[in-house]
N, C-alpha and C positions, 0 to 999 in steps of 0.2 A: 468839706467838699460840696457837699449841697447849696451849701451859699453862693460859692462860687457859680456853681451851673446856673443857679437861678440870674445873677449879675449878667452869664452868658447869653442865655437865655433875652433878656430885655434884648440885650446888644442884636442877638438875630433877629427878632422881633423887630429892631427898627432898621433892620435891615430888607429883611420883607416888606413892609410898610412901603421904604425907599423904591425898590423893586415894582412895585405893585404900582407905585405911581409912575413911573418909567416903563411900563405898560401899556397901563391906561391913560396917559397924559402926556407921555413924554415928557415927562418932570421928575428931574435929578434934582429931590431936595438937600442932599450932601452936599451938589456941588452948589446949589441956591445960597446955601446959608454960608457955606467955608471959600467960595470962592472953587472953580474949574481949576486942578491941575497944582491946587497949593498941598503944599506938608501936613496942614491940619484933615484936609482932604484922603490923601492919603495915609493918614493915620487911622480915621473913620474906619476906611474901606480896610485895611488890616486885621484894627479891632475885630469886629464883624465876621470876616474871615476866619479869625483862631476863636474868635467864640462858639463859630459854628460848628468848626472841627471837636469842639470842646462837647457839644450840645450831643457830635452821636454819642457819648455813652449814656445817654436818657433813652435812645435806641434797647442799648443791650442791657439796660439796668436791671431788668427783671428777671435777667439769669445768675445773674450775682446772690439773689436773696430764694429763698426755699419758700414755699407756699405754705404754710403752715395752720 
C-alpha cells in the first residue's frame, strides 16, 4: 500500500504544481501539453482527483500505528 500512496502522492504533486500555475500565471499546463477539452485531458484531471482522495489516508496514518 505504501507504494501505491507514494505513485499518488507524485500524481497530486503535479497536480498542485498545475494548480499553482493557474494561479499564478493563468497557465493550464494539463491543458498546454494534452490539448483543452481532449480525453487525455481528462484522464489527467481524474487521475489526480482519486490520487488525492487516496493521499487523505497519509492524513489519518498515524492513528493506525501505536507510538512505541
Amino acid at each position: 500500500m505504501e507504494s501505491i500512496q507514494k505513485v499518488c502522492l507524485v500524481f497530486t504533486i503535479i497536480g498542485a504544481i498545475n494548480w499553482g500555475l493557474i494561479g499564478f500565471f493563468d497557465f493550464n499546463l494539463v491543458s498546454a501539453l494534452f490539448q483543452e477539452n481532449s480525453v487525455i485531458t481528462r484522464i489527467v484531471y481524474s487521475l489526480v482527483g482519486i490520487c488525492g482522495l487516496i493521499n487523505i489516508g497519509l492524513l489519518f496514518n498515524h492513528i493506525n500505528h501505536d507510538p512505541e
